[in-house]
gemmi code that builds the backbone of each chain (N, CA, C; Angstrom):
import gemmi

chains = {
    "A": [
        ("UNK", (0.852, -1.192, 0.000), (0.000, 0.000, 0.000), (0.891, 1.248, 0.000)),
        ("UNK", (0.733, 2.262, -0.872), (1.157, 3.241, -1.078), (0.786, 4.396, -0.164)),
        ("UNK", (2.087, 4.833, 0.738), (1.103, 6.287, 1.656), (1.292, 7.298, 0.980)),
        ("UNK", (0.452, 8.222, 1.389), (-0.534, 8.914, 0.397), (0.471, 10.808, 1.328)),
        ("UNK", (0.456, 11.803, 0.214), (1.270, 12.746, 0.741), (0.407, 13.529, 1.698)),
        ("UNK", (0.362, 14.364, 2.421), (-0.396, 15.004, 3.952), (-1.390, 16.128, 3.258)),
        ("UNK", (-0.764, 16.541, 1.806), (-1.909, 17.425, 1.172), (-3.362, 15.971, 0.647)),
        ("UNK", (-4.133, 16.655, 1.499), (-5.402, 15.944, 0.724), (-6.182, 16.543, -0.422)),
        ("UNK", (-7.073, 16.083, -0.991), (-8.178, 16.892, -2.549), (-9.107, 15.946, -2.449)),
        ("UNK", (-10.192, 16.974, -2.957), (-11.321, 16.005, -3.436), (-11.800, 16.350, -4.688)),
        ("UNK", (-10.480, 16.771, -5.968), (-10.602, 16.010, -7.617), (-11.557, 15.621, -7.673)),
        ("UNK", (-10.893, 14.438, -7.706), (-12.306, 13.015, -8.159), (-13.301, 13.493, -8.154)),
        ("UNK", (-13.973, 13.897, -6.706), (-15.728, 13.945, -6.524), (-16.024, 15.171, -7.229)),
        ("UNK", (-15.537, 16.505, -7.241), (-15.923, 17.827, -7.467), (-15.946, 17.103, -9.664)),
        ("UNK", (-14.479, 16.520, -10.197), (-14.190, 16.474, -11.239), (-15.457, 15.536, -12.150)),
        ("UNK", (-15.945, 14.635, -11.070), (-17.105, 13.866, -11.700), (-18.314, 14.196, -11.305)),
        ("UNK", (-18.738, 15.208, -10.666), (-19.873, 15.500, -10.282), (-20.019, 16.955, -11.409)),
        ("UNK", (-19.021, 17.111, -11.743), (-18.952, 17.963, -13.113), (-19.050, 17.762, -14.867)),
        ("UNK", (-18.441, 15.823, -14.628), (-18.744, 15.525, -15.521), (-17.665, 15.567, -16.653)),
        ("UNK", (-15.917, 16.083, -15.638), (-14.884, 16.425, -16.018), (-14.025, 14.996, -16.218)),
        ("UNK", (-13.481, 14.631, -17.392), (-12.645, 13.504, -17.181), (-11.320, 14.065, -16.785)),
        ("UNK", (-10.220, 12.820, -16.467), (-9.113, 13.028, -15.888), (-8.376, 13.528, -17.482)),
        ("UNK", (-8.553, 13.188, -18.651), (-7.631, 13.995, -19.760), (-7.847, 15.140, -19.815)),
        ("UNK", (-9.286, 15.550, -20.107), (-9.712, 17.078, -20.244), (-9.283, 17.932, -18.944)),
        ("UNK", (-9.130, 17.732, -17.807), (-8.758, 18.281, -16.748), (-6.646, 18.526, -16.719)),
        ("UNK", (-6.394, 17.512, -17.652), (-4.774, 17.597, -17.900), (-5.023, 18.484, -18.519)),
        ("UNK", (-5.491, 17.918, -19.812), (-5.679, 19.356, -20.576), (-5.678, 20.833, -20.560)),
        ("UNK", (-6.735, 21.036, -19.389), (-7.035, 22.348, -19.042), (-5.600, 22.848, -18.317)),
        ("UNK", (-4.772, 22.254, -17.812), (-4.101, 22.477, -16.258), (-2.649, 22.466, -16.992)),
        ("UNK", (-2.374, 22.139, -18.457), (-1.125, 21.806, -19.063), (-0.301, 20.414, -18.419)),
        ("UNK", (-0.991, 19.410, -17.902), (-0.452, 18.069, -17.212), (-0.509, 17.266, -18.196)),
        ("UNK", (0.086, 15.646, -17.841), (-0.384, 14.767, -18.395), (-1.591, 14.272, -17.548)),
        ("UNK", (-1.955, 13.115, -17.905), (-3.494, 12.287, -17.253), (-3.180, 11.557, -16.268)),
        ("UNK", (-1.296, 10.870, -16.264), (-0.914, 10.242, -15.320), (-0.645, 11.101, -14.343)),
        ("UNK", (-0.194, 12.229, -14.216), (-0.067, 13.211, -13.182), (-1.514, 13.919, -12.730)),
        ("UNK", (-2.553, 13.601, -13.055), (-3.841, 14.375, -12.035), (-4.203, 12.902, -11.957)),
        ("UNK", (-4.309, 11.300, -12.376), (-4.053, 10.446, -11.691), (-3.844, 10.373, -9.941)),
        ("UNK", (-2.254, 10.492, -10.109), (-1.010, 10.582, -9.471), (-1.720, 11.810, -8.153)),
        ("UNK", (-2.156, 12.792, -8.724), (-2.632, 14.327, -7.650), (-3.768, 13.480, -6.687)),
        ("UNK", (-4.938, 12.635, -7.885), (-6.075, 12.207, -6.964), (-5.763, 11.856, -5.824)),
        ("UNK", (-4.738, 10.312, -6.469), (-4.752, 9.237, -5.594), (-3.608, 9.852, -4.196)),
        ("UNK", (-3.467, 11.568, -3.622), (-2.417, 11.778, -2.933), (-0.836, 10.931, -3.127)),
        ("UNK", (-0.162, 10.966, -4.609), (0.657, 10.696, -4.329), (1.816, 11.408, -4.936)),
        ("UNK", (1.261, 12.420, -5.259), (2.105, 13.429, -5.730), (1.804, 15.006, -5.555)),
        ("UNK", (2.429, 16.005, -4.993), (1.655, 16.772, -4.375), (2.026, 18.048, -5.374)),
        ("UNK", (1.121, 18.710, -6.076), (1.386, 19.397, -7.364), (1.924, 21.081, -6.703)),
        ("UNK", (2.516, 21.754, -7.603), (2.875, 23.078, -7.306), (1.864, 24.186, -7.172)),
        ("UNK", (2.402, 24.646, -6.030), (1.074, 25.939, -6.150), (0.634, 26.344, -6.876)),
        ("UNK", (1.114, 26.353, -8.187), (0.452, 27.059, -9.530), (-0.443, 25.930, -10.250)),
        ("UNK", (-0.026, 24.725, -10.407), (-1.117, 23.738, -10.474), (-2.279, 23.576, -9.772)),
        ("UNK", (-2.033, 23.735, -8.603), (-3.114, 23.823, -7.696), (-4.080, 25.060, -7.874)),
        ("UNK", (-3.528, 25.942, -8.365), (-4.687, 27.369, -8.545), (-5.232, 26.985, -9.980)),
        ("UNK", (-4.351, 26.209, -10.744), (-4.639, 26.025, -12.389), (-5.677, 24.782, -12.007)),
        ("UNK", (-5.619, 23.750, -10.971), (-6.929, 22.771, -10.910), (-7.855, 23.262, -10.353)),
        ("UNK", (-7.761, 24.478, -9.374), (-8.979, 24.693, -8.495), (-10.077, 25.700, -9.980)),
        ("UNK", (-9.047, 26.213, -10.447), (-9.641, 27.603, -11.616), (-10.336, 26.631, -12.686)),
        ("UNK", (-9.735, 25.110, -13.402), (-10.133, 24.176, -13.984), (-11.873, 23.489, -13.302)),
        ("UNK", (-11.771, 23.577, -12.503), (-12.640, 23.217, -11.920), (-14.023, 24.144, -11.532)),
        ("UNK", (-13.830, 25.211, -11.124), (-14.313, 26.157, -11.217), (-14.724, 26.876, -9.729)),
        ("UNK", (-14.200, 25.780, -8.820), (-13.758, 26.556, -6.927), (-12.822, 26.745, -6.691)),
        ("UNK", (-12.912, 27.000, -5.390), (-11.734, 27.864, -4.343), (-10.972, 26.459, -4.617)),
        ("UNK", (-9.808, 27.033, -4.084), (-8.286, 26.341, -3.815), (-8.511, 25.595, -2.761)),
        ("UNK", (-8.829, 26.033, -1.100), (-9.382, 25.614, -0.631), (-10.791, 24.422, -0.288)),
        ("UNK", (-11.564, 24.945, -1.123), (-12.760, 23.691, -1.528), (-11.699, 22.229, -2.357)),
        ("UNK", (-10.734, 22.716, -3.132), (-10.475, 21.238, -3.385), (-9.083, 20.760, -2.962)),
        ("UNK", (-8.422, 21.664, -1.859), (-7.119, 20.884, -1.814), (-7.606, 20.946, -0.006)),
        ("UNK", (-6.669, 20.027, 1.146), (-6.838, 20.319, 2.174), (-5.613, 19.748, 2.832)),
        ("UNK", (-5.556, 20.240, 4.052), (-3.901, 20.438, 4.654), (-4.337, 19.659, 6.071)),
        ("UNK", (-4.337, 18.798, 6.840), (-5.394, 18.353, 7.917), (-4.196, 18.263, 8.836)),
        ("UNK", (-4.631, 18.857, 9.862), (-3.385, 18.580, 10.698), (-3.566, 17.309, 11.494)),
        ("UNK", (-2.193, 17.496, 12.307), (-1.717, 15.982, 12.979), (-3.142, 15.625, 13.558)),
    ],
    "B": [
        ("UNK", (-9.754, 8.117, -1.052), (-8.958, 8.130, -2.204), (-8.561, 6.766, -2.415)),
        ("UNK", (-8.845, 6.287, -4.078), (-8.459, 5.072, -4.252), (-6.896, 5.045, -4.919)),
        ("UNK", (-6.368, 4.375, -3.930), (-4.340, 4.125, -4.196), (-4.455, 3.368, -4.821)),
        ("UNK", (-5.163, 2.443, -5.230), (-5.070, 1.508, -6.541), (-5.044, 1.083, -7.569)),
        ("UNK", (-5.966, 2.458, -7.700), (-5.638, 2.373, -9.214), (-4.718, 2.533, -10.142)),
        ("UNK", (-4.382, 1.952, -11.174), (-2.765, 1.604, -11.812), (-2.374, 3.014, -12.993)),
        ("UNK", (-1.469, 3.753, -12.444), (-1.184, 5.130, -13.031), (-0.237, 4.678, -14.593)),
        ("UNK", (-1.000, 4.911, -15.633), (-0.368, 4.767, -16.952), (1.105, 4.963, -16.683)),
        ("UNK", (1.799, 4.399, -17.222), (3.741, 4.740, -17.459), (4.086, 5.955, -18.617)),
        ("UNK", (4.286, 7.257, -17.647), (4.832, 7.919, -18.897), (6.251, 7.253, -19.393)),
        ("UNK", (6.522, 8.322, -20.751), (7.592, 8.411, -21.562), (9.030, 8.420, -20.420)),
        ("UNK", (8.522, 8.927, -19.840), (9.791, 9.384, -18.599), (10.161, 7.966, -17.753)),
        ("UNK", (8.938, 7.262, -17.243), (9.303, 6.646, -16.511), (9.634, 5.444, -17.218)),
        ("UNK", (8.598, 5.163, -18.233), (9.869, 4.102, -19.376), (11.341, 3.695, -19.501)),
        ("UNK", (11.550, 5.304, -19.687), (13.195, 5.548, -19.662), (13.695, 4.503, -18.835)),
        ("UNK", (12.943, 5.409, -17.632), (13.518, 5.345, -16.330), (13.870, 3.648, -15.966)),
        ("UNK", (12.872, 2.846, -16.606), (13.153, 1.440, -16.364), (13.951, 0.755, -17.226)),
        ("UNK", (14.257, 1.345, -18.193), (14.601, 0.709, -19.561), (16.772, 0.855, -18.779)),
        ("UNK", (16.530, 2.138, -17.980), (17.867, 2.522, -17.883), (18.396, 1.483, -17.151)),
        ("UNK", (17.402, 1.255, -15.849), (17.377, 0.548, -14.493), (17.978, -0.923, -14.750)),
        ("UNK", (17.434, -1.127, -15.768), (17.984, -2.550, -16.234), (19.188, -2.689, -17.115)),
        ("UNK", (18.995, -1.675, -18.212), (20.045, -1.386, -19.623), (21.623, -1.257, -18.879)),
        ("UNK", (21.323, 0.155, -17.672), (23.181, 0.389, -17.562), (23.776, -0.696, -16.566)),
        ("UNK", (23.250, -1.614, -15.595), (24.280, -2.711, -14.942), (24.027, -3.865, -15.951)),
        ("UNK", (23.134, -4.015, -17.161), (23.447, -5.004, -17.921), (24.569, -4.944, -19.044)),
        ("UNK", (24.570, -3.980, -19.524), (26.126, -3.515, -20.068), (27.291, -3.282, -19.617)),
        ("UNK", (27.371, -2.720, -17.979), (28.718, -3.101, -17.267), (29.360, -4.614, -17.119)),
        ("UNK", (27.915, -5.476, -16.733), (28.007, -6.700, -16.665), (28.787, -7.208, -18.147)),
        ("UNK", (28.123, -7.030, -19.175), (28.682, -7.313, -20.281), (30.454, -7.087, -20.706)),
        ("UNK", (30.413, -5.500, -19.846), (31.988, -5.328, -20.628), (32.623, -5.825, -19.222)),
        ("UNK", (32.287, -6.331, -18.258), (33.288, -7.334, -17.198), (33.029, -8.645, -17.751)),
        ("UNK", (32.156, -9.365, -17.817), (32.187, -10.973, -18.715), (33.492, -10.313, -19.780)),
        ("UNK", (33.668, -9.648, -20.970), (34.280, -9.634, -21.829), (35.826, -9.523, -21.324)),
        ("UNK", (36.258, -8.625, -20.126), (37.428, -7.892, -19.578), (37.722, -8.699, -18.334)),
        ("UNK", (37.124, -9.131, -17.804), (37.613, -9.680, -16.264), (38.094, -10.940, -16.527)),
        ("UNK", (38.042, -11.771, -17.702), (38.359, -13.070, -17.639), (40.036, -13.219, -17.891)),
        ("UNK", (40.595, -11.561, -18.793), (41.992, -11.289, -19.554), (42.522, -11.284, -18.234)),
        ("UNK", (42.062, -10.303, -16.955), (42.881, -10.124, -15.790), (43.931, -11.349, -15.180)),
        ("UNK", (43.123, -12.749, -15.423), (44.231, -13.698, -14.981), (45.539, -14.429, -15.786)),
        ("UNK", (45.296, -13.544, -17.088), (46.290, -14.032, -17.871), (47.385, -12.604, -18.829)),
        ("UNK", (46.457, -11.364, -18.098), (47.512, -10.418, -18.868), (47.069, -9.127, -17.885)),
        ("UNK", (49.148, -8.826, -17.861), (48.934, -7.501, -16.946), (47.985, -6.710, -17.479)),
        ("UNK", (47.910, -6.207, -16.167), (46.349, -4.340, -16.465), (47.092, -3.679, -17.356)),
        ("UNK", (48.536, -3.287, -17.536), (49.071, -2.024, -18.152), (48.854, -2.768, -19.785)),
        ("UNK", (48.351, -3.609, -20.113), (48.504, -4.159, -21.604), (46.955, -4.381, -21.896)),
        ("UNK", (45.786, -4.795, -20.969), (44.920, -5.189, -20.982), (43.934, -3.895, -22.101)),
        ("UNK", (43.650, -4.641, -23.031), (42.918, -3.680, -24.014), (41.205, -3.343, -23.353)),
        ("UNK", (41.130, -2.530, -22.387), (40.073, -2.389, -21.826), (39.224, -1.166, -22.324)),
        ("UNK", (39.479, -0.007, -22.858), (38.881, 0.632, -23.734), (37.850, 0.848, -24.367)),
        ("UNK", (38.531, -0.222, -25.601), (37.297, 0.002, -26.383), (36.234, -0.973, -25.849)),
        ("UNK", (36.246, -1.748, -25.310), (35.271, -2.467, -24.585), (34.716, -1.557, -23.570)),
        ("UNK", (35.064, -0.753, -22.807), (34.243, 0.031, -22.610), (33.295, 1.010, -22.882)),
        ("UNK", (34.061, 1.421, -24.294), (33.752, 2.556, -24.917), (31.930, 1.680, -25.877)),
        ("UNK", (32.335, 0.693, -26.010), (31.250, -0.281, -26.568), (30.146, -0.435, -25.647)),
        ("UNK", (30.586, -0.795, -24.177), (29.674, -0.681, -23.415), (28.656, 0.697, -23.301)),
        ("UNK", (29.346, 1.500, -22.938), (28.679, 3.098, -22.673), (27.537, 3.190, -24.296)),
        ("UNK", (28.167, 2.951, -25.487), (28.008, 3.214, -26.710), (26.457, 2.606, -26.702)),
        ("UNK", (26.615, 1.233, -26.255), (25.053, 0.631, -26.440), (24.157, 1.118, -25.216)),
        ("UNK", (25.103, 1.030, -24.213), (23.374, 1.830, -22.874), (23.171, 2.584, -23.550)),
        ("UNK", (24.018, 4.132, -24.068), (23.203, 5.238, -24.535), (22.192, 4.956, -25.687)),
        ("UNK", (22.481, 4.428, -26.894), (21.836, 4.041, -27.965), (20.568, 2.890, -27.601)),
        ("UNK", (21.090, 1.530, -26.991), (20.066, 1.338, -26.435), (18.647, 1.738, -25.911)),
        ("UNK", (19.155, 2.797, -24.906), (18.592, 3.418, -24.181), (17.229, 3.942, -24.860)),
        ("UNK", (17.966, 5.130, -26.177), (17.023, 5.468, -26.465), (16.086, 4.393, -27.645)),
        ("UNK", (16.872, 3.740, -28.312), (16.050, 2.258, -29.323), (14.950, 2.036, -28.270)),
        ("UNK", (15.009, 1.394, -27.254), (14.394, 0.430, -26.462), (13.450, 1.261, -25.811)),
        ("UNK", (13.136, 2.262, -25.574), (12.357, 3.891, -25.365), (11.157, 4.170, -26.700)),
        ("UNK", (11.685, 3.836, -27.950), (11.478, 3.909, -28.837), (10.035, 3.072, -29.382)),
        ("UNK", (11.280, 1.545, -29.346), (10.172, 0.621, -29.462), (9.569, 0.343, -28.341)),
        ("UNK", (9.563, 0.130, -26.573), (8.783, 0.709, -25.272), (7.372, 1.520, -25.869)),
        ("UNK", (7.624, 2.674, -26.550), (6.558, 3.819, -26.723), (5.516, 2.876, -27.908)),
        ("UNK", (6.341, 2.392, -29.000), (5.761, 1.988, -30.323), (4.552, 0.721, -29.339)),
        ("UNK", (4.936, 0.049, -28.653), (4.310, -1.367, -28.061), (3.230, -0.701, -27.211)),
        ("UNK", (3.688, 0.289, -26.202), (2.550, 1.060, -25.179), (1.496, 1.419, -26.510)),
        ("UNK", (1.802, 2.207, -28.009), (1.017, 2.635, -28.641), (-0.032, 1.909, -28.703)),
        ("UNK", (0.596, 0.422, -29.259), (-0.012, -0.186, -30.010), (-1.589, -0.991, -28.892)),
        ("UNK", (-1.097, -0.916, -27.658), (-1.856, -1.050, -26.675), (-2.549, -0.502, -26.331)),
        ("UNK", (-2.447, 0.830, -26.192), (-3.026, 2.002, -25.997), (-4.348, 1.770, -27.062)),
        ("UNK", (-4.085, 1.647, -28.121), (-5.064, 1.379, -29.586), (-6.085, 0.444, -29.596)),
        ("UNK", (-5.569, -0.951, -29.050), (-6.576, -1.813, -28.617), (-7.379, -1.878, -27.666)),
        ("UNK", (-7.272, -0.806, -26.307), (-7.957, -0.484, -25.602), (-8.839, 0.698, -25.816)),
        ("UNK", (-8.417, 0.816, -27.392), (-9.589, 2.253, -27.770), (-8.794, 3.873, -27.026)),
        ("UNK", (-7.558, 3.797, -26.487), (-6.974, 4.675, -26.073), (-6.467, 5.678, -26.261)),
        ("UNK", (-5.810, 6.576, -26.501), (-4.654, 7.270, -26.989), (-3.776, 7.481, -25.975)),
        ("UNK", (-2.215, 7.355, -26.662), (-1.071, 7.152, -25.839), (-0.797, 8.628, -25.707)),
        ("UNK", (-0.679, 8.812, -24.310), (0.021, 10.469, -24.356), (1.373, 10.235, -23.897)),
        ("UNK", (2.640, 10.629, -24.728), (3.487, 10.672, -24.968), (4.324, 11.952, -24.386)),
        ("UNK", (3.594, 12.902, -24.183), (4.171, 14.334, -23.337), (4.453, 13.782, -22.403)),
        ("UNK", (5.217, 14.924, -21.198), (6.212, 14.959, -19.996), (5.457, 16.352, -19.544)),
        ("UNK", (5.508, 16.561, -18.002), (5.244, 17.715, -17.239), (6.199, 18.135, -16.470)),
        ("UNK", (5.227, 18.489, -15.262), (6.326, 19.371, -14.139), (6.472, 18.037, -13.089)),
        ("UNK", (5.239, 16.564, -13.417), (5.377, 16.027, -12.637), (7.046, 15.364, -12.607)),
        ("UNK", (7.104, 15.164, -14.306), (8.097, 14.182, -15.022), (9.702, 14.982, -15.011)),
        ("UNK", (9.275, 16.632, -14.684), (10.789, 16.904, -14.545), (11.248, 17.065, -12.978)),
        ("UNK", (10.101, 16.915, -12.195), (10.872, 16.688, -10.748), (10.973, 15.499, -10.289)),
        ("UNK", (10.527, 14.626, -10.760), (10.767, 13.512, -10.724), (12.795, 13.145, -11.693)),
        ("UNK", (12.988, 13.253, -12.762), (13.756, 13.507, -13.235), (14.757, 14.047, -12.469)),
        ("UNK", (14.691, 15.003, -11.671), (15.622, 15.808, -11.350), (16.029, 14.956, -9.763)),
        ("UNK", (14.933, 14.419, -8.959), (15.328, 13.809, -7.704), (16.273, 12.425, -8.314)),
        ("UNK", (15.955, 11.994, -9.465), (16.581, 11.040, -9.831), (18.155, 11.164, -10.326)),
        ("UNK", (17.947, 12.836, -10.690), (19.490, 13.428, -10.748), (20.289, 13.482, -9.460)),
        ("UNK", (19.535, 13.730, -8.745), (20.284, 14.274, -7.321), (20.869, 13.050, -7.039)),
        ("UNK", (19.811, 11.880, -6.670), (20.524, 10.727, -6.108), (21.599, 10.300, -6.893)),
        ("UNK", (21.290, 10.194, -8.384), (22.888, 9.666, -9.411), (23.837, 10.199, -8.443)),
        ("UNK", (24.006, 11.525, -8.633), (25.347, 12.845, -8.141), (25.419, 12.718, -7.522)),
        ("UNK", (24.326, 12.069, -5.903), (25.398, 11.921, -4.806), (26.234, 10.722, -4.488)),
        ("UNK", (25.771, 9.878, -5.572), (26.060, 8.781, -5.200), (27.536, 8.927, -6.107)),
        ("UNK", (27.428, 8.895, -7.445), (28.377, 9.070, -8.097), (29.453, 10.090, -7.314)),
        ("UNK", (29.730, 11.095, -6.854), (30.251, 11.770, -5.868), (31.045, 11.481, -4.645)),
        ("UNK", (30.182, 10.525, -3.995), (30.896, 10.093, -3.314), (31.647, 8.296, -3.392)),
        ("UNK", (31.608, 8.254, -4.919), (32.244, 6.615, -5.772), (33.464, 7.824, -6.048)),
        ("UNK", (33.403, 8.883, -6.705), (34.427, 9.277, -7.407), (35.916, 9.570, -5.896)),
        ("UNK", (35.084, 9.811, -5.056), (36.037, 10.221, -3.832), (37.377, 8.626, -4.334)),
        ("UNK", (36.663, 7.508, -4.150), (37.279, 6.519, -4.244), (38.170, 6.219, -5.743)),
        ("UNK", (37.582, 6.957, -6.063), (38.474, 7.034, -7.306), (39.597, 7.886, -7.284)),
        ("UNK", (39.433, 9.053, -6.477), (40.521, 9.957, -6.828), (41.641, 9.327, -5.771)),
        ("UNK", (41.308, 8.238, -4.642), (41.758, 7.591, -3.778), (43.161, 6.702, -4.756)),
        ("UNK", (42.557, 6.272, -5.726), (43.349, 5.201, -6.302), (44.500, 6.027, -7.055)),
        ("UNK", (44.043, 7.741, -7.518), (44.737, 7.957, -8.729), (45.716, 8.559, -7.927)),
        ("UNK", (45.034, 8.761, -6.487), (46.806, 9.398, -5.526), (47.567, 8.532, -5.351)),
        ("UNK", (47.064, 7.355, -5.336), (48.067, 5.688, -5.556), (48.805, 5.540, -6.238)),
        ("UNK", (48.658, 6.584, -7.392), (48.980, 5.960, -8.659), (49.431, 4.844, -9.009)),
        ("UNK", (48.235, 4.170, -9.421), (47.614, 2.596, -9.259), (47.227, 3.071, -11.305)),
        ("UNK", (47.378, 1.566, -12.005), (47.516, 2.006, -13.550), (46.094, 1.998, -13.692)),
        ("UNK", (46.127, 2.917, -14.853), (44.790, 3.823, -15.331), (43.926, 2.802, -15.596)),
        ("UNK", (44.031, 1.581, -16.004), (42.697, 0.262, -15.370), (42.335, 0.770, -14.364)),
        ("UNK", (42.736, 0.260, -13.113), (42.330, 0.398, -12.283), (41.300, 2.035, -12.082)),
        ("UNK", (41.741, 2.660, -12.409), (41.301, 4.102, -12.267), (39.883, 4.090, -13.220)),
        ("UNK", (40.474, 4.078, -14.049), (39.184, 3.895, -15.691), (38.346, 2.900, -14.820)),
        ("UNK", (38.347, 1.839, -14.673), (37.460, 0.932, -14.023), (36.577, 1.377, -13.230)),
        ("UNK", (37.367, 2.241, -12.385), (36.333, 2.295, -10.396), (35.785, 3.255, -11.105)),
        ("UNK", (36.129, 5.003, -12.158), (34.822, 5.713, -12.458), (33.864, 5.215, -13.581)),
        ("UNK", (34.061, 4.211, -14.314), (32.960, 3.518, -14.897), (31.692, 2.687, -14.131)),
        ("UNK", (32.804, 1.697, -13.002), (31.683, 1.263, -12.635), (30.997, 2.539, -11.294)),
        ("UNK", (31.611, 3.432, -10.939), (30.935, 4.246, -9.506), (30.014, 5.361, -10.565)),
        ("UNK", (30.376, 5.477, -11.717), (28.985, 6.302, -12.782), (27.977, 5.313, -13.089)),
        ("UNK", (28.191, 3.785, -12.866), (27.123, 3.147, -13.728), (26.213, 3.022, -12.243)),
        ("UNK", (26.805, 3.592, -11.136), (26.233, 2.542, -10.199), (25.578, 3.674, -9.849)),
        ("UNK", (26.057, 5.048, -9.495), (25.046, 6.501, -9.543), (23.980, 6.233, -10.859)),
        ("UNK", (23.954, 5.995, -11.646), (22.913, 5.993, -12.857), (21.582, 5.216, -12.665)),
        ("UNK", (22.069, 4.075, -11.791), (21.250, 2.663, -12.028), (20.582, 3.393, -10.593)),
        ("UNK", (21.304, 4.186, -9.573), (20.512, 3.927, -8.154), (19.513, 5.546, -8.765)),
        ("UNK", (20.048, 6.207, -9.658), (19.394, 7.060, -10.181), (17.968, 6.558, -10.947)),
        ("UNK", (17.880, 6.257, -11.649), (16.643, 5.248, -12.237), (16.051, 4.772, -11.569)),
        ("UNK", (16.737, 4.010, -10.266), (15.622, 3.377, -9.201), (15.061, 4.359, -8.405)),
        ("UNK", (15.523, 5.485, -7.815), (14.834, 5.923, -7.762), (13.509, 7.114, -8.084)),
        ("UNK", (13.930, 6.810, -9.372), (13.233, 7.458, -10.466), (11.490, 6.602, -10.458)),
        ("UNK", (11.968, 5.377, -10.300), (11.150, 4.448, -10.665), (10.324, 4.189, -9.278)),
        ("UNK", (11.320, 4.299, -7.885), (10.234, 4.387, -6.851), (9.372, 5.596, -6.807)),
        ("UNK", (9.935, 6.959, -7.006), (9.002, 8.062, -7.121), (7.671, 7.992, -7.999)),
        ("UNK", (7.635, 7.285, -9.330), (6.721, 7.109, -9.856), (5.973, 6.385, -9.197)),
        ("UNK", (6.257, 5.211, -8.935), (5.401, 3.818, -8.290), (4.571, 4.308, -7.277)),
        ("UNK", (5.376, 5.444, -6.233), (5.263, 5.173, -4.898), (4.510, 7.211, -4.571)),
        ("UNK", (4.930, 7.345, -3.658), (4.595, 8.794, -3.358), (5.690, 9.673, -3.341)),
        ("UNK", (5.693, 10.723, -4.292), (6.977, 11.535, -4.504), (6.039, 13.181, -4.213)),
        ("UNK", (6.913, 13.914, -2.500), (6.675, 14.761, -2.509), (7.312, 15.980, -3.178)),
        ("UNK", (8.411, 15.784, -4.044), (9.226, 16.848, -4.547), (10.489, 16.962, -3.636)),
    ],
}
model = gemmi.Model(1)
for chain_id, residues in chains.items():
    chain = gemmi.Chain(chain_id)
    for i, (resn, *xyz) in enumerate(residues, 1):
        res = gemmi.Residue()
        res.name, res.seqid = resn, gemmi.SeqId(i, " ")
        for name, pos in zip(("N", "CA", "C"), xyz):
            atom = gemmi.Atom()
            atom.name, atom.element = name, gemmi.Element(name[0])
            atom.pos, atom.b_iso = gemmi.Position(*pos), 0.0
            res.add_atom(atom)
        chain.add_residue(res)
    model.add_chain(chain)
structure = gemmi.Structure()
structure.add_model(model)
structure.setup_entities()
């Protein structure tokens, strides 16, 4: 089992409750499909500017889709 | 969040495996060819060279052939699953890349210490040529691996 990095998201749910696939969302964000993959599943934790380029892709706050949870 | 699901292999990390295996299978190769002369002819005569130079010659070329046809086979897979192969690289694929640099260099770095060990010996340029071939192949290969765990696994940058 793969552990997962301490930034959490909820992609997935916001990205399919939109109706957004994981290419068109590379697309939008200049990624590949294996890297917002890779973002879902917490195992790669993208650059602040990705992160404003998925939240803006998406069409919420930064906040609504990334989260920082403490200890 | 589902960790299970199986993250396509970019172009990058292809490499990355193709290397993992390619550069200690070609060292291996030019020691089968060179290590067997050692018990029958001094180092200062031993034509070790171009056998090396052969070695390095095919990882690099290899490298990229086997990358090549790697991509052509993912295509062709990609196709039968109704897919398209994306073949681009990001910001994921150059920091990934780059941690895989770091580890080569430190490792290689601190092989070369041992090298410069031998050349204050002055111990014959075999010996010397040898330890930075194999302490670059061995930074390269731990470079790739962990090229290849960052992909697999969780890479925070």
């Amino acid at each position: 089992m793969v552990k997962a990095t301490r930034v959490t998201n909820d992609i997935r749910a916001i990205r399919t409750a939109r109706g957004i696939t994981q290419a068109q969302l590379a697309s939008a964000v200049g990624a590949t499909r294996q890297t917002i993959i890779a973002i879902e599943q917490g195992r790669y934790s993208p650059s602040l500017e990705m992160a404003f380029q998925i939240a803006r892709a998406l069409g919420v706050r930064l906040d609504e889709v990334f989260g920082y949870p403490e200890d | 969040m589902d960790l299970d699901e199986r993250i396509p292999m970019t172009t990058s990390e292809r490499t990355a495996w193709i290397a993992a295996v390619l550069t200690p299978a070609t060292v291996v190769g030019y020691l089968v060819v060179v290590a067997p002369q050692l018990a029958s002819t001094p180092v200062d005569r031993l034509g070790w060279q171009a056998p090396m130079l052969w070695s390095m010659g095919i990882n690099f070329v290899g490298t990229i052939v086997l990358t090549i046809l790697a991509t052509i086979v993912a295509g062709i897979g990609a196709g039968i699953r109704h897919e398209e192969l994306d073949t681009s690289s990001d910001q994921r694929d150059r920091d990934i890349d780059r941690h895989g640099g770091r580890v080569a260099l430190s490792i290689s770095a601190a092989g070369l210490l041992a090298v410069l060990v031998l050349a204050m010996l002055e111990l014959d340029a075999f010996w010397i040529g040898n330890a930075a071939f194999v302490v670059g192949a061995i930074g390269a290969t731990a470079g790739s691996i962990a090229q290849i765990a960052a992909y697999r696994g969780t890479f925070r940058g």
